[in-house]
C-alpha positions in Angstrom: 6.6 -35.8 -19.3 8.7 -32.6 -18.2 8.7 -30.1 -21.3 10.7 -26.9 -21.7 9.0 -23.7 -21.0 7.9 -22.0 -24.4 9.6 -18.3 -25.4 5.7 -17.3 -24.7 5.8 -18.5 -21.5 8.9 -16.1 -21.0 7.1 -13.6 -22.3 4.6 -14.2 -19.6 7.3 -13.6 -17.4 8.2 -10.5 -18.4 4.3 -9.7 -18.4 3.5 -10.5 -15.0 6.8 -8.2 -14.3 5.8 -5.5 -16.0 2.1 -5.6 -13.7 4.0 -6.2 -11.1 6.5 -2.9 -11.7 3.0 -0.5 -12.8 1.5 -1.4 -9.3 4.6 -1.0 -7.1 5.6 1.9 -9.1 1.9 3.4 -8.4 2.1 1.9 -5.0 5.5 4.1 -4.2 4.1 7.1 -5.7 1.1 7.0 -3.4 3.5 6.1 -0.3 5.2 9.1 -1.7 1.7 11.2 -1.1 1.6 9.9 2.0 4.9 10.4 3.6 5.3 13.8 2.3 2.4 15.4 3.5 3.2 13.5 6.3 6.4 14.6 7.3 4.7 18.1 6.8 2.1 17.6 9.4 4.1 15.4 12.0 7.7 16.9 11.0 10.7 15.2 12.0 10.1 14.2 15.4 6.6 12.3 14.7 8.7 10.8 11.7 11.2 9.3 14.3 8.6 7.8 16.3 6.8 6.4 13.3 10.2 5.0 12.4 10.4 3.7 15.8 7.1 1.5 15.6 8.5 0.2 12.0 12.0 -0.5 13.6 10.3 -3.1 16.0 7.6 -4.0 13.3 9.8 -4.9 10.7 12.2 -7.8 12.6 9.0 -9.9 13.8 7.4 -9.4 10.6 10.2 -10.8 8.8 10.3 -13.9 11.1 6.2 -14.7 10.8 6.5 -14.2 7.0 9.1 -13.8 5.0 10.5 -17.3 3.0 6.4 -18.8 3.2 5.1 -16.9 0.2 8.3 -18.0 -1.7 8.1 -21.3 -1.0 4.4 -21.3 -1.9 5.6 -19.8 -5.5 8.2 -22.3 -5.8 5.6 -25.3 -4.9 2.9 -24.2 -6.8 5.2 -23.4 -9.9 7.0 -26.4 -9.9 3.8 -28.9 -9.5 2.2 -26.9 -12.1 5.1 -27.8 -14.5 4.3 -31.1 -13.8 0.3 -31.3 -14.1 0.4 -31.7 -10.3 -3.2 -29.8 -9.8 -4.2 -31.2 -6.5 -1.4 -30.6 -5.0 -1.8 -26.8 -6.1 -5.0 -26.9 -4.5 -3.4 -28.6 -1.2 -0.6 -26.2 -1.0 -3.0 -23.4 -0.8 -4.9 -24.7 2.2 -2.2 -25.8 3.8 -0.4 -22.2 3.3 -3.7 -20.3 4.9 -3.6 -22.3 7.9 0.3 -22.0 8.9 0.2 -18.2 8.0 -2.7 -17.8 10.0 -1.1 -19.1 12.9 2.7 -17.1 11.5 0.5 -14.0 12.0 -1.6 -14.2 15.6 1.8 -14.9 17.1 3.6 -12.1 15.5 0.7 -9.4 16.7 0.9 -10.8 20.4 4.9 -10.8 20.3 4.8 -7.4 19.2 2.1 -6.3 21.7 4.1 -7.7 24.2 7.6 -6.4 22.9 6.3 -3.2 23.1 6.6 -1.9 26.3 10.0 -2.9 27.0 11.4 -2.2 23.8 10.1 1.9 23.7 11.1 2.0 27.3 15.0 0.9 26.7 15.4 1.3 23.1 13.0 3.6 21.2 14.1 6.8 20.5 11.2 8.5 22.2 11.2 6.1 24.9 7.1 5.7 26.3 5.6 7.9 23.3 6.7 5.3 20.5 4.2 3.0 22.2 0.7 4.5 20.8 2.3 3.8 17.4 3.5 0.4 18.3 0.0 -0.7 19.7 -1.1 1.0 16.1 1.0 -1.7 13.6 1.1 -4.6 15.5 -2.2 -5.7 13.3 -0.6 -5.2 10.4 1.5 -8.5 11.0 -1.6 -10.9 11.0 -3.2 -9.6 8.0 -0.6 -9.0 6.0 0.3 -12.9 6.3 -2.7 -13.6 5.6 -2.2 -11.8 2.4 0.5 -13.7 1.4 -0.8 -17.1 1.6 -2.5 -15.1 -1.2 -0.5 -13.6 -3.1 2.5 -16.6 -3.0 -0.3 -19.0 -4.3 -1.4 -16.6 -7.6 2.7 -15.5 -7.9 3.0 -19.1 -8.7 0.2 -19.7 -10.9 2.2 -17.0 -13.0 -1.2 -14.4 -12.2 0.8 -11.4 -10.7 -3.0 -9.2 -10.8 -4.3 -10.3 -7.9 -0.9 -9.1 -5.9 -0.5 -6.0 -7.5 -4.5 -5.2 -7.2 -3.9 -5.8 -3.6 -0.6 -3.6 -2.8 -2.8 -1.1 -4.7 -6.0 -0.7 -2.3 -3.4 -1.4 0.6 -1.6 2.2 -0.7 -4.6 4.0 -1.1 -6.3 3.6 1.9 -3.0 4.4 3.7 -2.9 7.4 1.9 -6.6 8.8 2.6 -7.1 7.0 6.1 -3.9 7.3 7.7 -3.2 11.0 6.7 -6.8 11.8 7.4 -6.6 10.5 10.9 -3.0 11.8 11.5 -4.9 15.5 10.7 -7.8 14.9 13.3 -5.7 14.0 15.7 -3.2 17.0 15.5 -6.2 19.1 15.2 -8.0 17.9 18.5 -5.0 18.0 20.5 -3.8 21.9 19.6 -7.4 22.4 20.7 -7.5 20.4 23.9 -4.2 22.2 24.7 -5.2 25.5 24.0 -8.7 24.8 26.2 -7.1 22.8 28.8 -3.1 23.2 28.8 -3.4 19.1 27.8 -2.8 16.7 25.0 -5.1 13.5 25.7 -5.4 14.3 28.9 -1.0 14.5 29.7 -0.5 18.3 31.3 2.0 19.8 28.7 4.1 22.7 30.3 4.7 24.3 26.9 3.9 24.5 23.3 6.8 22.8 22.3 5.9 20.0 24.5 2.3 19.7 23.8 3.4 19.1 19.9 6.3 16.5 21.4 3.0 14.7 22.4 0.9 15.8 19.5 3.4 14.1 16.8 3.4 10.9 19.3 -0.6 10.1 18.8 -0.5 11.3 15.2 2.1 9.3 14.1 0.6 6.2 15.4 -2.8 7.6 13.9 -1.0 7.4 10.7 -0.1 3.9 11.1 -3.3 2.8 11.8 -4.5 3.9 8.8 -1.5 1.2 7.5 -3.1 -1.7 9.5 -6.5 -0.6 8.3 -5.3 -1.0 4.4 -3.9 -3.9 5.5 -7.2 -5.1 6.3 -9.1 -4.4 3.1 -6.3 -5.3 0.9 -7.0 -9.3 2.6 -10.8 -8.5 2.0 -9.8 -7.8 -1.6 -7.9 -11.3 -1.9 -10.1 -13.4 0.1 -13.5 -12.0 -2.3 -11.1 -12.5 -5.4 -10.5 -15.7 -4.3 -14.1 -16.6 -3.5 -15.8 -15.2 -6.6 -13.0 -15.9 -9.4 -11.2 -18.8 -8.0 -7.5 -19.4 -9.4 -8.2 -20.5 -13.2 -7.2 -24.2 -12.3 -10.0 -25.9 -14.3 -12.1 -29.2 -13.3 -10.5 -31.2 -15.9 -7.0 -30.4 -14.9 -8.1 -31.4 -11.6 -10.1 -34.9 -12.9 -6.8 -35.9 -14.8 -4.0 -35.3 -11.9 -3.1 -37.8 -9.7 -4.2 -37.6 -5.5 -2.8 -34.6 -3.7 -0.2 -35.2 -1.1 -0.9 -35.5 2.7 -1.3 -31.9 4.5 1.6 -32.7 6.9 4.0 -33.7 3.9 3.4 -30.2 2.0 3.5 -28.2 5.2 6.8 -30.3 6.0 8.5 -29.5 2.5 6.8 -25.7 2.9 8.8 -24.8 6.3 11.8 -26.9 5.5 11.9 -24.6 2.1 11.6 -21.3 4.0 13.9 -22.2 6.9 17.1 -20.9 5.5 15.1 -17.9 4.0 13.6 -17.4 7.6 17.0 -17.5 8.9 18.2 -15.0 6.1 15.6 -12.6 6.8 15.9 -12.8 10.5 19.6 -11.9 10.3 18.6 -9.0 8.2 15.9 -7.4 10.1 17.3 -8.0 13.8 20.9 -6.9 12.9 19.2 -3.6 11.2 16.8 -3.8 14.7 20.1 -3.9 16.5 21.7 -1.2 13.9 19.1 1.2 14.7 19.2 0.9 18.1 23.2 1.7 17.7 23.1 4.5 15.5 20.6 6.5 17.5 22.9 5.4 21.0 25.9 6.8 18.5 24.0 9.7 17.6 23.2 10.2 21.1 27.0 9.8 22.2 28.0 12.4 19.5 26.0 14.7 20.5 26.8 15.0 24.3 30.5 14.5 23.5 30.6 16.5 20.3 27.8 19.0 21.0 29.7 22.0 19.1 30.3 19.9 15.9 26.9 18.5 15.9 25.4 22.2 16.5 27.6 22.9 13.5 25.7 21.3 11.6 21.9 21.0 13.1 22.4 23.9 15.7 20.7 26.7 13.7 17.5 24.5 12.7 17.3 23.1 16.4 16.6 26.8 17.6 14.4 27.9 14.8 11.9 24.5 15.3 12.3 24.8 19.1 12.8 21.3 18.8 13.6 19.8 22.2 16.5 18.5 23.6 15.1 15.1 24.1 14.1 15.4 20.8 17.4 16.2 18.9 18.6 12.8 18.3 15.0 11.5 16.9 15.1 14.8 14.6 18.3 13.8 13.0 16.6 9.6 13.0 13.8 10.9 11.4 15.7 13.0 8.6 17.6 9.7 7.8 14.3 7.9 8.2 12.7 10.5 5.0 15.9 9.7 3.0 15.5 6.6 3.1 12.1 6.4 1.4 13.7 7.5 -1.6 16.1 5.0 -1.3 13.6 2.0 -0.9 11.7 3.6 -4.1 13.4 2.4 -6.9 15.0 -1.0 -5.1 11.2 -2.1 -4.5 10.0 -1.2 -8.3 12.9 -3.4 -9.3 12.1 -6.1 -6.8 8.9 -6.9 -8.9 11.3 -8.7 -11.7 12.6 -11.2 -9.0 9.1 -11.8 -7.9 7.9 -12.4 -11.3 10.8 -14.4 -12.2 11.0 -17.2 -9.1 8.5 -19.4 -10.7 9.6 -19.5 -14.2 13.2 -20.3 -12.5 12.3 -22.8 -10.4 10.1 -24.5 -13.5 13.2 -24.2 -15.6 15.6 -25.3 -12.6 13.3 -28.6 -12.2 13.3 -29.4 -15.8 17.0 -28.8 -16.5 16.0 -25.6 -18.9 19.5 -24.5 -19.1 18.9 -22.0 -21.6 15.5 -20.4 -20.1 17.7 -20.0 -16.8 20.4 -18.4 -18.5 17.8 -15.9 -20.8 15.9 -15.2 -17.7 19.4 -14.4 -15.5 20.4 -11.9 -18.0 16.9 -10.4 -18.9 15.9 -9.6 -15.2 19.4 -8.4 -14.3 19.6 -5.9 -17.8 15.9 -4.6 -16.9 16.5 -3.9 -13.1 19.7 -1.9 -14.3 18.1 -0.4 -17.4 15.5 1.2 -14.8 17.7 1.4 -11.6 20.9 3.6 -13.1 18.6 6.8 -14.5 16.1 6.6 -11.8 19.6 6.6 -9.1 21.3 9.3 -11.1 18.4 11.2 -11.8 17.6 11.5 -7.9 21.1 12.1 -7.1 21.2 15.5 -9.5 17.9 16.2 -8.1 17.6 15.7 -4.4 17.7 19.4 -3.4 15.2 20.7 -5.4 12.9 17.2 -5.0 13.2 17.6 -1.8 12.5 21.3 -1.8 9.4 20.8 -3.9 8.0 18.2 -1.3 9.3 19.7 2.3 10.1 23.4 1.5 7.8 24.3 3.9 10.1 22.3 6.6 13.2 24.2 7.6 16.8 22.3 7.4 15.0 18.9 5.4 16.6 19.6 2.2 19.8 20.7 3.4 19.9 17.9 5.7 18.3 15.2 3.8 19.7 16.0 0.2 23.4 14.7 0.5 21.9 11.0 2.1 19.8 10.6 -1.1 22.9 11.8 -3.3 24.8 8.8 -1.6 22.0 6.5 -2.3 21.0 7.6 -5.7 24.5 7.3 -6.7 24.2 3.4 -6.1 20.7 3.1 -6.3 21.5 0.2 -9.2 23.7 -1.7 -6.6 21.1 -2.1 -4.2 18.4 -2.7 -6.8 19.7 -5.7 -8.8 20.1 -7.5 -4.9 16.5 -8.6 -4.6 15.9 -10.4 -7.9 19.6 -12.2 -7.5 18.3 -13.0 -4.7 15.0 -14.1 -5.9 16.7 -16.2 -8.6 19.0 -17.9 -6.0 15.7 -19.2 -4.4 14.2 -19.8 -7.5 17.5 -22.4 -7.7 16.9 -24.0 -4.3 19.8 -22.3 -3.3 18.6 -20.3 -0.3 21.4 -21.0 1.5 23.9 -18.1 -0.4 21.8 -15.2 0.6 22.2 -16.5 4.6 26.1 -16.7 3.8 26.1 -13.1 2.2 24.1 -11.4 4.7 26.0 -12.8 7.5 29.3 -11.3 6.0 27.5 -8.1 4.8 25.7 -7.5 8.1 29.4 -7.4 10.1 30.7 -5.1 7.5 27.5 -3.1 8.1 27.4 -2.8 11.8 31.1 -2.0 12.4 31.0 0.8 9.3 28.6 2.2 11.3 30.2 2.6 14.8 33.5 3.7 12.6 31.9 6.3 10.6 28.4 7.7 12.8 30.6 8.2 15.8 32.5 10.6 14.0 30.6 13.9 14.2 31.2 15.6 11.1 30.0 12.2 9.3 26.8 11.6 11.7 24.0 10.5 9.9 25.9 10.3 6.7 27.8 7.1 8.2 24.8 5.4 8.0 24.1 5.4 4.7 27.6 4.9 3.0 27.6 1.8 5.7 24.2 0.8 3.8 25.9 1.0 0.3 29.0 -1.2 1.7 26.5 -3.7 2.8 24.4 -3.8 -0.2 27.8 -4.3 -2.7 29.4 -7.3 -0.2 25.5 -8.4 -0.7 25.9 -8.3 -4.7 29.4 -9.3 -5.1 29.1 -12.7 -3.1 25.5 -13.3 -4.4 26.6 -13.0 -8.5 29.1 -15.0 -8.2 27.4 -17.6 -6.4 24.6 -17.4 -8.7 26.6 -17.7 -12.1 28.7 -19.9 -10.9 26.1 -22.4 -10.0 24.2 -21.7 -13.3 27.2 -21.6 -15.4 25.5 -18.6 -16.9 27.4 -15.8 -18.9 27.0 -12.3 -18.8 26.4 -10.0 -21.3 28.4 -7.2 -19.5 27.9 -4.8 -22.5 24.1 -4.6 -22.7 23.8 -5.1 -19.1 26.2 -2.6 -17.6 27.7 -0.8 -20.1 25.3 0.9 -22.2 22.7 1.2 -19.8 25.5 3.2 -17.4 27.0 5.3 -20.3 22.6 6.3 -20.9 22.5 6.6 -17.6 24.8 9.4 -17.0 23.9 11.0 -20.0 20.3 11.0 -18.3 21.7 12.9 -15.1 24.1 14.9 -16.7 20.9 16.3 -18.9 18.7 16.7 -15.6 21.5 18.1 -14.2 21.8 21.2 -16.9 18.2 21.5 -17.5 17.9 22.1 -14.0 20.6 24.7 -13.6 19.1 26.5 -16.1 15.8 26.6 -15.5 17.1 27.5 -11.7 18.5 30.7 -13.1 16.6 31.7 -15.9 12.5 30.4 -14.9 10.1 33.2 -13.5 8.3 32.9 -10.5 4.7 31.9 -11.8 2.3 32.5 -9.2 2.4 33.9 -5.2 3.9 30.2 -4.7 7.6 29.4 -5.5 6.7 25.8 -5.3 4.5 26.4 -9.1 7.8 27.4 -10.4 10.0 25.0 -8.9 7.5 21.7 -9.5 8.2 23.1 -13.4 11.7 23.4 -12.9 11.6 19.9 -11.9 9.6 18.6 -14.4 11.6 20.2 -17.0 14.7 18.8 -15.5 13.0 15.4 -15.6 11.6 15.4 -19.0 14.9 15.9 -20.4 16.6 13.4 -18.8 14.2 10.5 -19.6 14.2 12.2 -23.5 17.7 11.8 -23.5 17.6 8.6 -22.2 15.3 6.9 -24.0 17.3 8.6 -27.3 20.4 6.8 -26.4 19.2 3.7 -25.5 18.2 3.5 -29.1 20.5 4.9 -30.6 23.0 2.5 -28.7 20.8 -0.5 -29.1 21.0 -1.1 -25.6 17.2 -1.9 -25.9 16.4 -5.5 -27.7 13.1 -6.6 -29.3 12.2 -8.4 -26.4 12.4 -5.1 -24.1 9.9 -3.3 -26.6 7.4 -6.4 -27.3 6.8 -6.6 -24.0 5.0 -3.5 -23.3 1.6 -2.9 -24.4 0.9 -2.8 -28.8 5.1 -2.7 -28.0 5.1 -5.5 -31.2 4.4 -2.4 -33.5 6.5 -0.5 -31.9 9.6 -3.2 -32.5 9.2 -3.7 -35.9 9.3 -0.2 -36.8 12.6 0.2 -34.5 14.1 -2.7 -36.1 13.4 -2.0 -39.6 15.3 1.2 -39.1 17.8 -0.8 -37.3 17.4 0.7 -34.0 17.0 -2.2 -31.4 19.3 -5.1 -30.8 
């Protein structure tokens, strides 16, 4: 007999999202170690071509992989419901061997993409290929993670994922910086020896680091595809050693497991329309890319006195080549937008953590789990999203001049792109977990509708507003924001039409935005002041500016965290769920200070 899932199993839920949001929280704070430090020792240019491999990377890693691990959580979730423990046990096996086979062929379509595509396409033509060759790896092993991770996301156990994304961060971090360092280091010292960089004759300094930031970059990514590596190691022991908590009694009492080739069927017939979403996302951006550096290129041989305006002065001070102009002002754009991706994918671990207790709910007619868990996920990803966007917005100068002081023109160039995308850093956030919850419904086909519609608005914002050269760059991202709210606005409704759900509009949007800006306008004071009125501390500026803005931040989450009480935007559930948070509710609500 179907039964209704229990408000503990919700708060499971809500558990396994909080895990989830620690380790991709930690996770984009270690990326952010990495790609700071990064950018400081490959600069721009190396950034362009390790954007380059990604560009490439990204479309055929989509294909091989994305829709699978979802439509493992959804299988394993729903026969769970249903006391369905052989098949559980089926569905994993039969998941390993198609991602297996998802993965080889990626690699080898990649390895042989690669020529062509950094010949015609990449922005530094041949030199993207070292970094290519470097990630093409990474596609195997990371589908082999996911047969994984989709399997435990849908026994409810979000640890093993997290754990995973975790060691995959860290050795990124300490391997691929490391090796990015040792290879920079032996080619300034084969050029000053031998007037070559691995063994190509450079005519000048400037070109000998051209090649230098070429090899380092894809040093850097190997150090990607080597965490990719250990993180399956991690999964595969786990697995081994711990098993998935299924016990033999569950397994003696269900009935026989379907046939292989009938779960397989049902697994690719359930990813096929988020294959088909995921392909249209990642080749139109492949395409986009490709566009936006051709219309970067254009602008700058038509335009070169605009676009000297604007970039002229650091051009000449970095003796950054010619050639290499257009993947400067890529790889700029490609730093901002690691700040944009930062809170979006923190969020993204409350649609993760919500598909199975969706589709459970969907399957048994749950209407009012579906409707609790619709406006519990959408209220968390906004009550995190809108003073994490509006805080970076305030912020980006002095973030970024913290992080890349010691690179000339990256704050003055990068700062108004993450002011664009901090300001609707909540838009693009809530997208994923709608739609996660869409899938979660069976409904897989709204998100291929949305992203059709979105993509066109995307791509033809972009050849409006990056060919005009005072807008550049900066056409990019307000394209990015157009095509994340045509993404959102067709998604919602969709979703709540279907559902027949109801929003609370005024603890999802309204008190969390009125906190919100009180957040950023108090970062944005605090900051001012402390700009003016902080000494220098130390022979470094960057002691004094790290305070400023960490004084800047502390005030802003205090007065956040004071009005969300204050306003009762928070409810019981938001405080019980975090750890001893029970205490911590009851006090609240005895003083009447929680919704």
């Amino acid at each position: 007999m179907k039964r209704k899932l229990s408000a503990n199993e919700q708060q499971t839920m809500l558990g396994g999202a909080v895990v989830l949001t620690i380790s991709v929280a930690l996770v984009k704070l270690i990326g952010m170690f990495y790609k700071v430090p990064l950018a400081n020792i490959i600069e721009e240019v190396g950034m362009g071509y390790f954007a380059s491999a990604h560009e490439i990377y990204l479309p055929i890693f989509a294909i091989a992989i994305t829709g699978l691990p979802i439509a493992v959580s959804r299988m394993v979730a729903q026969r769970v419901s249903a006391g369905l423990y052989r098949d559980v046990r089926a569905i994993h096996r039969v998941a390993k061997r198609l991602f297996l086979a998802m993965g080889i062929s990626g690699t080898l379509v990649i390895a042989a993409l690669a020529w062509p595509y950094a010949y015609h396409f990449a922005a530094g033509q041949l030199l993207a290929l070292p970094a290519i060759f470097a990630i093409a790896p990474t596609v195997l092993f990371v589908c082999a993670m996911s047969a994984y991770r989709g399997y435990y996301e849908g026994l409810r156990n979000m640890v093993p994922t997290a754990t995973s994304q975790v060691i995959e961060a860290v050795c990124k971090l300490a391997i691929g910086l490391l090796l990015a360092i040792v290879v920079m280091n032996v080619g300034r010292h084969e050029f000053v020896s031998y007037g070559t960089v691995f063994g190509q004759t450079a005519t000048s300094i400037d070109e000998a680091y051209s090649l230098m930031y070429a090899w380092a970059a894809a040093a850097a990514i190997l150090g990607i595809t080597i965490g990719s590596v250990l993180g399956f190691v991690y999964l595969w022991l786990r697995h081994k050693l711990r098993g998935d908590g299924i016990t033999p009694e569950q397994l003696q009492l269900a009935p026989p497991a379907q046939p292989g080739r009938k779960l397989a069927r049902e697994m690719l017939l359930m990813s096929v329309p988020m294959v088909i979403s995921s392909s249209i996302l990642n080749l139109t951006n492949f395409i986009d890319a490709i566009n936006v550096q051709r219309l970067l290129r254009t602008a700058l041989e038509v335009h070169p006195d605009v676009i000297h305006d604007i970039y002229g002065a650091v051009f000449e001070l970095r003796g950054i080549l010619p050639d290499d102009q257009v993947n400067y002002i890529w790889g700029v754009y490609s730093i901002a937008m690691t700040f944009r991706t930062l809170i979006p994918t923190v969020v993204a671990a409350l649609g993760i953590s919500s598909l199975p207790v969706i589709a459970a709910a969907w399957e048994q007619k749950d209407s009012a789990t579906i409707h609790r868990t619709i406006n519990t996920v959408l209220r968390m990803a906004m009550i995190i999203a809108l003073p994490a966007g509006f805080g970076m917005a305030v912020l980006a100068y002095p973030i970024l001049t913290l992080f890349y002081g010691g690179i000339p023109g990256m704050a003055q160039h990068a700062a108004p792109i993450i002011m664009v995308f901090g300001a609707f850093t909540a838009l693009m956030a809530i997208s994923t977990p709608i739609v996660a919850i869409l899938q979660g419904i069976g409904r897989t086909d709204v998100p291929v509708k949305s992203l059709v519609v979105g993509m066109v608005v995307k791509i033809v914002m972009n050849y409006v507003l990056v060919s005009q050269p005072q807008i550049n760059i900066m056409g990019a991202a307000i394209a990015t924001v157009l095509f994340f709210a045509v993404l959102v606005a067709i998604n919602l409704t969709y979703l709540l039409r279907i559902t027949k759900t109801k929003l609370r509009v005024n603890q999802l949007i309204v008190k969390p935005l009125f906190c919100g800006a009180l957040c950023a306008a108090a970062a944005w004071v605090v900051n001012g002041m402390a700009a003016r009125w902080l000494p220098q501390i130390g022979p470094d500026p960057r002691i004094s500016l790290l305070l400023q803005v960490g004084l800047a931040t502390g005030a802003g989450m205090l007065i956040y965290a004071i009005s969300m009480i204050f306003t009762k935007a928070l409810t019981r559930e938001d405080i019980e769920m975090l750890p001893g948070g029970k205490k911590v509710a009851k006090r609240l609500a005895k003083y009447g200070l929680i919704g």
